[in-house]
ChimeraX commands (.cxc) that place a marker at each C-alpha (Angstrom):
marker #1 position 0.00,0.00,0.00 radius 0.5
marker #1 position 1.08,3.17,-0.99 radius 0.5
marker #1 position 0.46,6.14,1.41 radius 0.5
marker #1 position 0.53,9.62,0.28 radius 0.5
marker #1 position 1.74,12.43,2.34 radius 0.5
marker #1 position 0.33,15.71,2.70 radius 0.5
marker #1 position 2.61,18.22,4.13 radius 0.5
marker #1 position 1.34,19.84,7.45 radius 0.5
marker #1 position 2.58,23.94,5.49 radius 0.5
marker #1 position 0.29,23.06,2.50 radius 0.5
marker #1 position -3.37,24.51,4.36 radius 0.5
marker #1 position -0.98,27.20,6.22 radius 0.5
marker #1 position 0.48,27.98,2.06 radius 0.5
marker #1 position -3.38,27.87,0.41 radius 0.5
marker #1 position -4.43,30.17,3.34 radius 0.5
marker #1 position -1.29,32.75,2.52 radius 0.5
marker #1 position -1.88,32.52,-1.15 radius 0.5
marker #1 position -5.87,33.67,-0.15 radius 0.5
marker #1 position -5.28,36.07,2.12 radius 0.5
marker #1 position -2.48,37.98,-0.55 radius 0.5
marker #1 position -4.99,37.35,-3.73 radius 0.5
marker #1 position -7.86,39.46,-1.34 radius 0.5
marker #1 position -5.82,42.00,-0.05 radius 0.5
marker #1 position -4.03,42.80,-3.07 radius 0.5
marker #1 position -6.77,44.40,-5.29 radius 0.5
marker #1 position -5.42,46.86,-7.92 radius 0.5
marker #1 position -8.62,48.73,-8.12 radius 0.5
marker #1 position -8.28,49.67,-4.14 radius 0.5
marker #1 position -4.16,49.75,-4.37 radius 0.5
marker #1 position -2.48,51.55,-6.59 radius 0.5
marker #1 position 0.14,53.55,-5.87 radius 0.5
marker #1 position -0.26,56.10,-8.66 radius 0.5
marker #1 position -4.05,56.69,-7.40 radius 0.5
marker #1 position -4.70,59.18,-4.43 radius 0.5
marker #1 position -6.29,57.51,-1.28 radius 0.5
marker #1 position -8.71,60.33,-1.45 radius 0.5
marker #1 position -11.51,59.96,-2.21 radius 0.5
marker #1 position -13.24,63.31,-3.56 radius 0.5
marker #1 position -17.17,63.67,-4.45 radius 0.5
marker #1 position -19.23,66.85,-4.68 radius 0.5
marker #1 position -21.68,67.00,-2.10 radius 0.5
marker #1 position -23.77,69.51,-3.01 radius 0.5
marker #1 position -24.34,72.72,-4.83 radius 0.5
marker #1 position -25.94,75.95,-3.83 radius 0.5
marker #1 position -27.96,77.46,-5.29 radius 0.5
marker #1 position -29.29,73.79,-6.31 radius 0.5
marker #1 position -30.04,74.64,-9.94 radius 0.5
marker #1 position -28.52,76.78,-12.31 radius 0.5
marker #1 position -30.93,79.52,-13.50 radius 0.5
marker #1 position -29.96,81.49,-16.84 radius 0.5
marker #1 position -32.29,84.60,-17.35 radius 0.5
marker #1 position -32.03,83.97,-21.26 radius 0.5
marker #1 position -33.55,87.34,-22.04 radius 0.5
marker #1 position -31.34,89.45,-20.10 radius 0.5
marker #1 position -31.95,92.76,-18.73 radius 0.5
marker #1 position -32.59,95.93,-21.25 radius 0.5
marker #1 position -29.96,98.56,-20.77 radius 0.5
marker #1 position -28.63,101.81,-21.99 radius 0.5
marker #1 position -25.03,100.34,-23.31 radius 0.5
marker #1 position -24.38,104.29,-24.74 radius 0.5
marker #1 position -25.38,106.70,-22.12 radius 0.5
marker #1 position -27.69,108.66,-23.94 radius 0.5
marker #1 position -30.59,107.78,-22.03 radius 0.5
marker #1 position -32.69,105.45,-24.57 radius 0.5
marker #1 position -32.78,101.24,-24.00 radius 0.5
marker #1 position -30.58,99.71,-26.47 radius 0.5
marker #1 position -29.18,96.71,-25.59 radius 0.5
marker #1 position -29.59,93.83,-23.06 radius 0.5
marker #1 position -26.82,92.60,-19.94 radius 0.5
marker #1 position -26.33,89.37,-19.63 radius 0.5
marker #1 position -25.25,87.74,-16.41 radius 0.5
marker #1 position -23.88,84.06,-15.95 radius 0.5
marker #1 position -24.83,81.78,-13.24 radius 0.5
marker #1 position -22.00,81.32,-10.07 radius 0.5
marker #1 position -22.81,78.34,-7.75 radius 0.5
marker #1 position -20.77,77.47,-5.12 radius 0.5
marker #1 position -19.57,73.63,-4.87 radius 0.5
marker #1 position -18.99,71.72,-2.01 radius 0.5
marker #1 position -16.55,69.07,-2.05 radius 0.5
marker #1 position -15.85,65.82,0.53 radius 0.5
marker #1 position -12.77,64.15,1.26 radius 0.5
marker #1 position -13.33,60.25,2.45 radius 0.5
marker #1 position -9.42,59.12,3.18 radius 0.5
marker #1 position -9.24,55.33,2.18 radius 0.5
marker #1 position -6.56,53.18,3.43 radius 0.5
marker #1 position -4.18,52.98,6.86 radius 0.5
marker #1 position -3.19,56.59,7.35 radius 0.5
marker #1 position -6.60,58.84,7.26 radius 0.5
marker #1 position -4.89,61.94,8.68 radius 0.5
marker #1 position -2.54,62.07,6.38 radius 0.5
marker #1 position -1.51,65.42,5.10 radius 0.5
marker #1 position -0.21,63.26,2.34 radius 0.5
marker #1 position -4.04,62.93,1.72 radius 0.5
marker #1 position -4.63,66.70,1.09 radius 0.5
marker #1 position -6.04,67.65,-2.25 radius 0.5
marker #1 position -5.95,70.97,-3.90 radius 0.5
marker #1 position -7.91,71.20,-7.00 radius 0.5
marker #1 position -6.58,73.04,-9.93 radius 0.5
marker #1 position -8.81,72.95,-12.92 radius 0.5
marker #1 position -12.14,72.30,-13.87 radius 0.5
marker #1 position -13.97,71.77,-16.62 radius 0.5
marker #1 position -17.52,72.67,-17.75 radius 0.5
marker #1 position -20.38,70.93,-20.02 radius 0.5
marker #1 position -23.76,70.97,-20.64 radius 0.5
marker #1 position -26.13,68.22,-21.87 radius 0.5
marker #1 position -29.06,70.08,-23.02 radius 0.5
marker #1 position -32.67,68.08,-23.41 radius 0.5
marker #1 position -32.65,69.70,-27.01 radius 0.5
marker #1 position -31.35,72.19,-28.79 radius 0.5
marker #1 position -27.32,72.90,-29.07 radius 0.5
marker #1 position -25.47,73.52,-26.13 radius 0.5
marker #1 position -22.76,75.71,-25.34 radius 0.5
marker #1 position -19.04,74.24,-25.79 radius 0.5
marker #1 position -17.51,72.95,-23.07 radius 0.5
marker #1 position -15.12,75.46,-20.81 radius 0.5
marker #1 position -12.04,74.75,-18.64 radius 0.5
marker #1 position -10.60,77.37,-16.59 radius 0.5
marker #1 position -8.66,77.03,-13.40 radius 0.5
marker #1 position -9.53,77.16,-10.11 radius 0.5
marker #1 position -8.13,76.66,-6.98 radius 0.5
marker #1 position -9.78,74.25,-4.26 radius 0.5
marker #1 position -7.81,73.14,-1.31 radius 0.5
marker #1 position -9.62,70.06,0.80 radius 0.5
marker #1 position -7.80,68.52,3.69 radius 0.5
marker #1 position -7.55,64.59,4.47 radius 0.5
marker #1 position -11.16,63.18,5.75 radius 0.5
marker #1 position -12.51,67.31,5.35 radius 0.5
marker #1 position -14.23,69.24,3.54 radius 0.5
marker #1 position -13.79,72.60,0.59 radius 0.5
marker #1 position -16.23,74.55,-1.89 radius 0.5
marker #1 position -15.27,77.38,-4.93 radius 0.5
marker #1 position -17.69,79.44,-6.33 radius 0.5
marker #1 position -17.82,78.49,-10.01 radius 0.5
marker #1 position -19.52,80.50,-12.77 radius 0.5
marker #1 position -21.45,77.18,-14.40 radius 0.5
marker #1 position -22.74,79.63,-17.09 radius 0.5
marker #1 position -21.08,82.13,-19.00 radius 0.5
marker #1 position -22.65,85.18,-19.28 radius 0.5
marker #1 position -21.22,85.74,-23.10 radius 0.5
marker #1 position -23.27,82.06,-23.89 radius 0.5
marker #1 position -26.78,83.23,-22.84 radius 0.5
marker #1 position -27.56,84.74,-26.02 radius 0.5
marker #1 position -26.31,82.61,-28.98 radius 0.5
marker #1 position -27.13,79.24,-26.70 radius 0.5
marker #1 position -30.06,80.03,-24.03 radius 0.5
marker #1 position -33.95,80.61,-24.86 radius 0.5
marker #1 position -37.07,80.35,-23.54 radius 0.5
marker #1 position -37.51,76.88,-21.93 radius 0.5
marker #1 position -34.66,75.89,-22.28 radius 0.5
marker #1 position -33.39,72.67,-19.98 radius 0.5
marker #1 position -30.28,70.47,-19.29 radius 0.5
marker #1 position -27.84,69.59,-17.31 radius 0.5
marker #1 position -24.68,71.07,-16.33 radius 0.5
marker #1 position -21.67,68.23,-15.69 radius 0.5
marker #1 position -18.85,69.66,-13.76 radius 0.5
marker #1 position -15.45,67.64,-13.41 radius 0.5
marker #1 position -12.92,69.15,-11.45 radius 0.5
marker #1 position -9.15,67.64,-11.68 radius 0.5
marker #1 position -6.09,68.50,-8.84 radius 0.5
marker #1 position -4.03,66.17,-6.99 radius 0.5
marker #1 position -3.02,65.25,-3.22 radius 0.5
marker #1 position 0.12,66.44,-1.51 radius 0.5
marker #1 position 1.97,63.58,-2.78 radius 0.5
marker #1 position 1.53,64.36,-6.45 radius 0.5
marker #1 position -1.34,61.83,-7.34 radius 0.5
marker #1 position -3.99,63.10,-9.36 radius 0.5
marker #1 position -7.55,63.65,-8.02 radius 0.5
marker #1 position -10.51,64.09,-9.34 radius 0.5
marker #1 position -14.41,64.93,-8.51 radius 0.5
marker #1 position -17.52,64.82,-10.79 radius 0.5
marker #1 position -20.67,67.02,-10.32 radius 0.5
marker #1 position -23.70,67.88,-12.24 radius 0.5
marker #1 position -26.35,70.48,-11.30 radius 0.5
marker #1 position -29.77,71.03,-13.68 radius 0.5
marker #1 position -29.97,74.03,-15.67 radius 0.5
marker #1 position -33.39,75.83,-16.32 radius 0.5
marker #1 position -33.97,78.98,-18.25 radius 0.5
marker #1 position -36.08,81.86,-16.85 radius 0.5
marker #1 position -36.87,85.60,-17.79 radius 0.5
marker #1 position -35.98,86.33,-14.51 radius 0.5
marker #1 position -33.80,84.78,-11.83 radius 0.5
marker #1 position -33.54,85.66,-8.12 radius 0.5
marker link #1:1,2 radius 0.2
marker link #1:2,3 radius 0.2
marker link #1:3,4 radius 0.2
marker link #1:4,5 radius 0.2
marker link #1:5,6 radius 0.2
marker link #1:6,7 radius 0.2
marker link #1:7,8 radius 0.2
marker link #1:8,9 radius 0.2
marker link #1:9,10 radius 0.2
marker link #1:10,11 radius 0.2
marker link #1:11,12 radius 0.2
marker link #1:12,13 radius 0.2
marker link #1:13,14 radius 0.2
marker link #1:14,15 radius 0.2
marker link #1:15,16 radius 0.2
marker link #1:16,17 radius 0.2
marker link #1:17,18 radius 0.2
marker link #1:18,19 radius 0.2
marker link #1:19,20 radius 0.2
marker link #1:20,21 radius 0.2
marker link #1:21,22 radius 0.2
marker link #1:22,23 radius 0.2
marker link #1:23,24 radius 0.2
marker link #1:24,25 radius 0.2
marker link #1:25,26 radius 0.2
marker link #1:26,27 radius 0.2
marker link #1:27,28 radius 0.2
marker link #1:28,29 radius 0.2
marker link #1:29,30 radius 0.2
marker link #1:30,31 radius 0.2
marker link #1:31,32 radius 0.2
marker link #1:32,33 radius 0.2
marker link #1:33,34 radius 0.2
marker link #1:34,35 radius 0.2
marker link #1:35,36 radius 0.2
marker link #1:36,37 radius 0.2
marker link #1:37,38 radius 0.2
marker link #1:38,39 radius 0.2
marker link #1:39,40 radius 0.2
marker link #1:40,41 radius 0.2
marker link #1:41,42 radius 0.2
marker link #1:42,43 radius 0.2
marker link #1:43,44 radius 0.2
marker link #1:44,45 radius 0.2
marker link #1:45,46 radius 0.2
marker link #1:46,47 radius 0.2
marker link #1:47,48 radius 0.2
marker link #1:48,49 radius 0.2
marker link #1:49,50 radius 0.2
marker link #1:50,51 radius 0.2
marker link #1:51,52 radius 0.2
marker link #1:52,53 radius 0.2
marker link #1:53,54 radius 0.2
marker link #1:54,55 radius 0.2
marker link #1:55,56 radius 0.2
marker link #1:56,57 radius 0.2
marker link #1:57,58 radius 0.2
marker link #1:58,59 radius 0.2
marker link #1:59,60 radius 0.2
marker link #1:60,61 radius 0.2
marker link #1:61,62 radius 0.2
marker link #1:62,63 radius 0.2
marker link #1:63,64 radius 0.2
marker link #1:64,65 radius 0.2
marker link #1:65,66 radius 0.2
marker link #1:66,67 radius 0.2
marker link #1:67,68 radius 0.2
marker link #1:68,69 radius 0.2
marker link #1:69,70 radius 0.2
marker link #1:70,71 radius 0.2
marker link #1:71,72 radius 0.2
marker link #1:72,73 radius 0.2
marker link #1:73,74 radius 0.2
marker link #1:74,75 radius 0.2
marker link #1:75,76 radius 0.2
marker link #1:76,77 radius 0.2
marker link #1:77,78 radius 0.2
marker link #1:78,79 radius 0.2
marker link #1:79,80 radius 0.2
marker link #1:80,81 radius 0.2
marker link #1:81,82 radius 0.2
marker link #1:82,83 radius 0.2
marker link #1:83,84 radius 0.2
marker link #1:84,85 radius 0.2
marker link #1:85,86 radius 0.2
marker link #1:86,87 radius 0.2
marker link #1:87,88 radius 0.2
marker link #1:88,89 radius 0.2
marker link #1:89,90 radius 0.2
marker link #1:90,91 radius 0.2
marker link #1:91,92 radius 0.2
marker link #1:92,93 radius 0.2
marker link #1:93,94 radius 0.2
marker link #1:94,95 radius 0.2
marker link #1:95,96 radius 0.2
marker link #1:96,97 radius 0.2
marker link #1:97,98 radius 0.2
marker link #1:98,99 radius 0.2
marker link #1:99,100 radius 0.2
marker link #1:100,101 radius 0.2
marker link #1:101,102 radius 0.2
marker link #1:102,103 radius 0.2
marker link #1:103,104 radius 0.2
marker link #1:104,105 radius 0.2
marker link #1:105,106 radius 0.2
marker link #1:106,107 radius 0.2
marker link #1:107,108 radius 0.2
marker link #1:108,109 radius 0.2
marker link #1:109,110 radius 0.2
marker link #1:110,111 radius 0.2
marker link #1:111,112 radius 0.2
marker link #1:112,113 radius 0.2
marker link #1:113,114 radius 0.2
marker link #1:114,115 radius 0.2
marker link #1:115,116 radius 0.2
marker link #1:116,117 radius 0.2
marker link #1:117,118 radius 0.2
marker link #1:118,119 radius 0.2
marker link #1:119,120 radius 0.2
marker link #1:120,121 radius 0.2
marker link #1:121,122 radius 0.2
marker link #1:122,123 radius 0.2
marker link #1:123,124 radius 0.2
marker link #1:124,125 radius 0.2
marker link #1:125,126 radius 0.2
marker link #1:126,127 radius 0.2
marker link #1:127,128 radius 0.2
marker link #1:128,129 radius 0.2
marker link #1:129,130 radius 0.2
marker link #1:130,131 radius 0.2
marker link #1:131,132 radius 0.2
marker link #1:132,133 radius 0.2
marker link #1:133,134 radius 0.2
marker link #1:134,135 radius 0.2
marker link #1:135,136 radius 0.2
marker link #1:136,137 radius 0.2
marker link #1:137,138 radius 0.2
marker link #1:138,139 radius 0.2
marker link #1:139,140 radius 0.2
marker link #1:140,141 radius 0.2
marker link #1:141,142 radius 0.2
marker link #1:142,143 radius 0.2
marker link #1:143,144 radius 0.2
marker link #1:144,145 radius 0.2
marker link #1:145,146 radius 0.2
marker link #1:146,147 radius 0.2
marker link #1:147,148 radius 0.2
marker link #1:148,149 radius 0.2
marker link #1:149,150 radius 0.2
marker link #1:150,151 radius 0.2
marker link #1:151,152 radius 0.2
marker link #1:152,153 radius 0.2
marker link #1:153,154 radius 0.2
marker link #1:154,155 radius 0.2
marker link #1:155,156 radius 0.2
marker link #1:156,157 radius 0.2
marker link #1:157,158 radius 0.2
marker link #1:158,159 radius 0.2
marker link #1:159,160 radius 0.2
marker link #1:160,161 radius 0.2
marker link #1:161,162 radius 0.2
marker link #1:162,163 radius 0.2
marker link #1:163,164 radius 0.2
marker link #1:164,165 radius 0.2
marker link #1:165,166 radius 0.2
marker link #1:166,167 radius 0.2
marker link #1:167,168 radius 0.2
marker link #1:168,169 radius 0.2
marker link #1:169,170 radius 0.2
marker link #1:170,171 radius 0.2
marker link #1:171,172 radius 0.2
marker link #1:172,173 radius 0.2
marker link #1:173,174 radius 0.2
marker link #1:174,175 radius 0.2
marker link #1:175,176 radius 0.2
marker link #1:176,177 radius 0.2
marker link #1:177,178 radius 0.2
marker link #1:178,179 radius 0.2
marker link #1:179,180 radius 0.2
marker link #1:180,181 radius 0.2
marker link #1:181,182 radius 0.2
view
């Protein structure tokens, strides 16, 4: 009779080689990725309201209404930090935010072109920041904006932490047109 050994490391080896295949997930580990994690929270006001027809003004100063002002829509952004990983606290976890970029999906009709401009956003480890972004340009109202006009208004906003890894947070707010906003 032939008797086959098993040796008493193999469970201990099969338990090692589990435990490494879970905790190794290159999704949740990579060392080129921040460990912050950055969403916008919330923006205020909650919609973006474009008063399409602007307001009639004298543009020459001689008294008579000839033109119309246009004025664009500034919302201010709040942003959340959730720190993944061993070291929370971090100031290696810091994110400033640098740039962001603006577009519009618009239920019909053509919508303005996208925009990126920079800003400058500065949220600590496991905290929180907000900018006051302009999420309409005043010089689009007019060749872009009319009556009843609706859409949404995707924000993305791109930075990295203190240790050179980019960042990055996505927002979108709904636009609605009006002949007057408050």
């Amino acid at each position: 009779m032939v008797r086959h050994h098993t040796p008493a490391g193999w469970p201990l080896l099969l338990l090692a080689v589990a435990l490494f295949a879970l905790g190794c997930n290159s999704s949740t580990d990579d060392p080129d990725t921040t460990n912050s994690q950055l969403s916008v929270t919330a923006l205020s006001p909650s919609e973006a309201c474009v008063d399409w027809d602007g307001t009639e003004v004298d543009t020459n100063g001689d008294g008579t209404i000839d033109g119309s002002a246009y004025v664009g829509t500034t919302q201010v952004v709040n942003f959340q930090s959730t720190v993944r990983g061993s070291s929370p606290d971090s100031p290696w976890n810091d994110v400033v935010l640098t740039e962001c970029e603006i577009s519009y999906k618009m239920d019909y009709g053509f919508p303005p072109p996208p925009r990126r401009f920079g800003v400058q956003v500065a949220i600590p480890a496991n905290g929180t920041g907000s900018a006051a972004v302009t999420t309409v340009d005043a010089n689009d109202i007019q060749p872009f904006f009319g009556a009843g006009d609706q859409g949404t208004i995707i924000l993305k906003f791109y930075g990295e932490d203190a240790g050179g890894h980019p960042a990055s947070a996505v927002g979108s707010t709904r636009l609605l047109t009006a002949t007057e906003c408050n």
